[in-house]
C-alpha positions in Angstrom: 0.0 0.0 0.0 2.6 2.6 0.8 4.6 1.5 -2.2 1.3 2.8 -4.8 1.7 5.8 -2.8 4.8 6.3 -3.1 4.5 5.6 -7.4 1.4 7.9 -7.4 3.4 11.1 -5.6 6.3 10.4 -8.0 4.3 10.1 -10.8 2.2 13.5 -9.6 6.1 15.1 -8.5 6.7 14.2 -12.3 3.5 16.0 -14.1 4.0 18.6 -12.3 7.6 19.2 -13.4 6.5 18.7 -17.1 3.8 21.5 -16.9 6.7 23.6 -15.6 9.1 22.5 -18.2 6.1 23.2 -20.8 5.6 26.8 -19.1 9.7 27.4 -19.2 9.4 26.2 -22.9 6.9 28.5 -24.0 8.0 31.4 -22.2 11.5 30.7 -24.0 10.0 30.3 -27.2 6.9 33.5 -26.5 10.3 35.7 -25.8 12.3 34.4 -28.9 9.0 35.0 -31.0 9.3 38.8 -29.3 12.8 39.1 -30.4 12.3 37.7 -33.7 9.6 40.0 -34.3 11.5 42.6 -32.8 14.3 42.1 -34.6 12.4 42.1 -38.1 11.1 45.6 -37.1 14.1 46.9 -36.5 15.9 45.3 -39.3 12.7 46.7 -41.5 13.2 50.0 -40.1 16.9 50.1 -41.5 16.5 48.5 -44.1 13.1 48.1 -46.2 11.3 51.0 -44.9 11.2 53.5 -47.2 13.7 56.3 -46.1 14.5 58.9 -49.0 12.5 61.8 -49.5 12.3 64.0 -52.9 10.5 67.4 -52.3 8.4 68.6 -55.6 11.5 71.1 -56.4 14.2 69.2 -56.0 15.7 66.9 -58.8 15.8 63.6 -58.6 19.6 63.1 -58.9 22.7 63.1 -56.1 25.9 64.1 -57.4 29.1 62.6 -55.9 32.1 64.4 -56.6 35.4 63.2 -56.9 36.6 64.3 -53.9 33.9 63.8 -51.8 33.8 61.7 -48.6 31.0 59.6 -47.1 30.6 61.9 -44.5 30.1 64.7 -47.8 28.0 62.7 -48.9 25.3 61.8 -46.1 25.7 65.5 -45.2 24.2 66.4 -49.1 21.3 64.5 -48.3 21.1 65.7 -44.9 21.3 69.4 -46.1 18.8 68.6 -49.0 16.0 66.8 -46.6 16.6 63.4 -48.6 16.5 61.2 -45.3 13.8 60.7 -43.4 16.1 59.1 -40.8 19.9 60.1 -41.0 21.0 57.4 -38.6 19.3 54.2 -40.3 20.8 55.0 -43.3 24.4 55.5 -41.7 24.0 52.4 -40.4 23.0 50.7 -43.3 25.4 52.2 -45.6 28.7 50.9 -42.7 26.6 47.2 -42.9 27.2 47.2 -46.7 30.8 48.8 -46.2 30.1 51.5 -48.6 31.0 54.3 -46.0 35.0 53.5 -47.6 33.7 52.5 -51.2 32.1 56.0 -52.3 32.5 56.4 -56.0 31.8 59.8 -57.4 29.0 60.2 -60.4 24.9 61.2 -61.0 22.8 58.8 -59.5 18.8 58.8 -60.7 17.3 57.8 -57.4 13.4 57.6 -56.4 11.4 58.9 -54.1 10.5 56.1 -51.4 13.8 54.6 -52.0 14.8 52.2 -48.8 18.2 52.6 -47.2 19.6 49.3 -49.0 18.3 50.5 -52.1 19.8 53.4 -52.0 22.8 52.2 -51.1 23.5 49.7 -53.5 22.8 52.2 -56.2 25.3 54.6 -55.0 27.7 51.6 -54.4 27.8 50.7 -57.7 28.8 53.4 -59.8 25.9 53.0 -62.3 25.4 56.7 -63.5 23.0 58.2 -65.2 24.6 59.6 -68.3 24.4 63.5 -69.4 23.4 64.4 -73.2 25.0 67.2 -74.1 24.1 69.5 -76.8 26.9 71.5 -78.5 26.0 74.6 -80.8 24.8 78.2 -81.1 28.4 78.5 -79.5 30.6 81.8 -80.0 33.5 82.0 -78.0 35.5 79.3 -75.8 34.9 80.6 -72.7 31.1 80.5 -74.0 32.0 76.6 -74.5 34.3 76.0 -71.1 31.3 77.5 -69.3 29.0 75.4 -70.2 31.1 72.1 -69.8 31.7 74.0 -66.4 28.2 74.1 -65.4 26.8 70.2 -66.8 30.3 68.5 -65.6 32.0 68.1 -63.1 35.3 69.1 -65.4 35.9 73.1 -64.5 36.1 75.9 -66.9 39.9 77.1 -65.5 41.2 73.9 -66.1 39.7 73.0 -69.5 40.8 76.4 -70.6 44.4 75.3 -69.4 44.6 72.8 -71.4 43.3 74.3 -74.6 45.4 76.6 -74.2 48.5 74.5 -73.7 51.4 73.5 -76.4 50.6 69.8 -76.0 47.1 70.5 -77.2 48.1 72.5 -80.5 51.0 69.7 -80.8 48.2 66.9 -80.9 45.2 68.6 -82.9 46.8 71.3 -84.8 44.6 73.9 -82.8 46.0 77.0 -81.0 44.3 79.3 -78.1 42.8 81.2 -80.8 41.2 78.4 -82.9 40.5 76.1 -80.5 37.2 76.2 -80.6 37.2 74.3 -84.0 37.9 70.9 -81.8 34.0 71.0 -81.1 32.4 69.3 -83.9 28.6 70.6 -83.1 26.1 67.5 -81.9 25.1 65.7 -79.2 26.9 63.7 -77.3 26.9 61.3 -73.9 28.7 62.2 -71.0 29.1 61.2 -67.1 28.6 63.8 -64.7 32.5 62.6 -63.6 34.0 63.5 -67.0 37.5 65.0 -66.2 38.7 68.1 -67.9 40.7 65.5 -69.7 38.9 62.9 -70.3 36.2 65.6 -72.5 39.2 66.8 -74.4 39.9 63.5 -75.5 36.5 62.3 -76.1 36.1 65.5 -78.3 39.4 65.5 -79.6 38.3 62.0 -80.9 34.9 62.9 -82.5 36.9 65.7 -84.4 39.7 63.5 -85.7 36.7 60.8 -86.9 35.0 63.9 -88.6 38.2 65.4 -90.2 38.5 61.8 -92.0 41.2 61.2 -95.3 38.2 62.4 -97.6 37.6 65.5 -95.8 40.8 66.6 -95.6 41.7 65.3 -99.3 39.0 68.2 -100.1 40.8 70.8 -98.0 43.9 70.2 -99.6 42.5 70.7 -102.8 40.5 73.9 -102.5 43.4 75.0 -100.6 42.9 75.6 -96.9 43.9 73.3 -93.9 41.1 71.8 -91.7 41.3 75.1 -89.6 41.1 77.5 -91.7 37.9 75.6 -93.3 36.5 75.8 -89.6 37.2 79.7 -89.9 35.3 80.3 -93.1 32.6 78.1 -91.9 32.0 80.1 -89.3 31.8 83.3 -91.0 29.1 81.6 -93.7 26.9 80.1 -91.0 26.6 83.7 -89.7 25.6 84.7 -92.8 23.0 82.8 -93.3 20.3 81.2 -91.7 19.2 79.3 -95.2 21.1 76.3 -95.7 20.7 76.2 -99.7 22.6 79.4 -99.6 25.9 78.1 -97.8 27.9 76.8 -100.9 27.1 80.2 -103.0 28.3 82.1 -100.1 31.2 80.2 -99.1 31.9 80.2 -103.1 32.0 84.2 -102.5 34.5 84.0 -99.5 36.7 82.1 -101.1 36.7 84.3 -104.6 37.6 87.0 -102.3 40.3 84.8 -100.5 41.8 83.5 -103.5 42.4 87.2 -105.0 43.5 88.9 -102.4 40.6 90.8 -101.2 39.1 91.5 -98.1 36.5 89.4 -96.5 34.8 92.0 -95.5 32.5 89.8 -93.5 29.9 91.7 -91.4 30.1 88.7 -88.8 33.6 88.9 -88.4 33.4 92.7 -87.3 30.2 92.1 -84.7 32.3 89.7 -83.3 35.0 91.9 -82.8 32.9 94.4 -81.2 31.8 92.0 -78.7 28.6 92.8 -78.7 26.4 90.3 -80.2 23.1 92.2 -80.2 24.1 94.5 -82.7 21.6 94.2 -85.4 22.9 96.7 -88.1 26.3 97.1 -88.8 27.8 100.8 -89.1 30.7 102.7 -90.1 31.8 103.0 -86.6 32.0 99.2 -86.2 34.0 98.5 -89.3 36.4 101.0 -87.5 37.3 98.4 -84.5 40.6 97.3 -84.7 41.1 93.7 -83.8 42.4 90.9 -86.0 38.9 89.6 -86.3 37.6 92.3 -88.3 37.8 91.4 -91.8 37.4 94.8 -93.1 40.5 96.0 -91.9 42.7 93.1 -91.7 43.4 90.9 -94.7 42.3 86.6 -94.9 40.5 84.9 -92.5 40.3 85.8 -89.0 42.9 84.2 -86.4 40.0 81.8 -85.0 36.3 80.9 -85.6 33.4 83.5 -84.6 31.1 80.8 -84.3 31.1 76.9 -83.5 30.2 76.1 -87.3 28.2 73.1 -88.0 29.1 69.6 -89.8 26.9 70.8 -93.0 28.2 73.9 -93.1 31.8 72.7 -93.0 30.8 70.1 -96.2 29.5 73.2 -97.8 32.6 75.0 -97.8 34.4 72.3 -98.8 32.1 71.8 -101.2 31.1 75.3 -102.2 30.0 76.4 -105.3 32.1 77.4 -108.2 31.0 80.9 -109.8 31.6 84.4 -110.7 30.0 86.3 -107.5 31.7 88.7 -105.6 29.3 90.3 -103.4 26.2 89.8 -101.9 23.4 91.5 -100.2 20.4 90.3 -97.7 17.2 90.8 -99.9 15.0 93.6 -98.9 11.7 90.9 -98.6 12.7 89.7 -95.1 12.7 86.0 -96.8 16.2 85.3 -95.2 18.2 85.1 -98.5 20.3 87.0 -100.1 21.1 88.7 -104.2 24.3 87.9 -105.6 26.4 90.3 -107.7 29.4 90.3 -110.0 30.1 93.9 -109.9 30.2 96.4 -107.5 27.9 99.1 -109.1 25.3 95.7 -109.4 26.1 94.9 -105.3 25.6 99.0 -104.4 22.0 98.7 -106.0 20.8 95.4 -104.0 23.1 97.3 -100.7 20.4 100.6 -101.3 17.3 98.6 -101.7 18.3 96.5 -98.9 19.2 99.6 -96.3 16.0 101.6 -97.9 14.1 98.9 -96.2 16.3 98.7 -92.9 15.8 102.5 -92.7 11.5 102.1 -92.9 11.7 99.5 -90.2 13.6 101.7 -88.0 16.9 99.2 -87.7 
């Protein structure tokens, strides 16, 4: 008898330390579930919850310099009210180590973006390229400037090196004429393009252009590559009407071949500097700079405009004929008359100014 009791307390001694084994166990495993879930959250905060903000003004790229430091960079998001939480995304960005791998570039990023997202983007050097649109171009500064402002290349320094002996060395182009290195079009760029890394891309696209049949027609109508650049300049300014290039590159180069002036309205408005001038006068023709074609003889030391590819093949190609003058017509149509003699270009010159006169010009 005391033996079943004995049996029944052991077995009741043994329940009873199961159910507290059982409550141990789910304590453990209701705690664990807490931390799991816990952890998730937190994790999700870091990493999947949306953390990058883009206000309706701002644009939707960052730009990484080459010099620029992690800390440069959260502080450009911080300063532009990109991160809804500035900490997450520090801590994110040490987890995937890319606090030492910054690489510089234009990143397209997204509003809602999560940290690891983000991240990753920025981690990989995937850029965004920049299309860039070269023409309606005057001067180099003009062109340095605008490189300047769409790149991260500067204006000082691309202006050094245009302006170096190595440059004229390798493309035949001095300070004055280096302009003509820009063949006008669009190209592809990243943001990161050093100063010498866009000379060489556009010294590249001008040696393509200036191929053995191009310059086999420079040789033969007598100019080098530069000088066609010059005179192309001076007949895009002409002219707005593309028919009319090859007549009046065909007049510039009668001129040029005889001896006589250009006399190139362009080239003096140029030299004035002052590029709204509509009408040119006597007191313009008067400025004395090597650029003005009414004083000094041949073509100017350097282009007056960044000419385009057409207008290069119509000098090179420009038409053969008698004309020595020409004169914008009086009908506003854009085109001009074409004389042999001067008493013929001094009649189309009065009808023309007769007209300029009633407009008030």
């Amino acid at each position: 008898m005391a033996n079943k009791k004995a049996v029944k307390s052991a077995k009741k001694n043994k329940s009873s330390k199961n159910i507290g084994i059982r409550k141990v166990l789910w304590a453990f495993l209701i705690i664990l579930g807490i931390s799991v879930i816990g952890s998730f959250l937190y994790f999700f905060g870091k990493v999947l919850r949306p953390n990058l903000v883009i206000e309706a003004d701002q644009k939707n790229f960052v730009y990484i310099k080459s010099t620029d430091t992690f800390q440069d960079v959260v502080q450009q998001l911080a300063d532009r009210k990109m991160l809804t939480n500035k900490e997450s995304f520090i801590w994110m960005a040490e987890f995937l180590d890319y606090d030492s791998k910054v690489r510089p570039g234009r990143y397209a990023v997204k509003n809602g973006m999560n940290n690891k997202d983000l991240i990753l983007l920025l981690r990989s050097g995937k850029q965004e390229p920049l299309r860039i649109t070269f023409k309606s171009i005057r001067t180099k500064n003009e062109l340095v400037g605008k490189v300047g402002q769409l790149l991260e290349a500067d204006s000082l320094g691309l202006l050094k090196i245009m302006n170096s002996s190595a440059f004229e060395d390798k493309y035949g182009l001095d300070s004055q004429n280096a302009l003509s290195l820009i063949i006008p079009d669009t190209y592809e760029f990243y943001w990161n393009t050093t100063n010498e890394d866009f000379i060489e891309k556009m010294g590249q696209f001008h040696l393509d252009f200036w191929n053995d049949e191009r310059l086999a027609k420079a040789t033969k109508i007598g100019l080098s590559k530069k000088q066609v650049s010059i005179m192309a300049s001076i007949v895009q300014q002409e002219s707005l009407q593309k028919e009319e290039w090859p007549v009046i590159a065909g007049v510039y180069m009668n001129r040029f071949n005889s001896g006589m002036k250009l006399q190139a309205d362009p080239t003096v408005v140029y030299a004035t500097g002052d590029f709204t001038i509509r009408r040119v006068r006597r007191n313009h023709l008067a400025v004395n700079s090597p650029f003005n074609t009414y004083i000094y003889n041949g073509l100017p030391p350097g282009p007056i405009y960044l000419a385009g590819k057409q207008c290069i093949d119509a000098v090179l190609d420009y038409k053969r004929h008698n004309y020595i003058y020409f004169c914008a017509r009086p009908d506003r149509s854009g085109l001009h008359d074409f004389a042999k003699t001067y008493q013929e270009h001094l009649q189309n010159a009065r009808n023309y100014q007769r007209r300029l006169n009633e407009r008030g010009i």
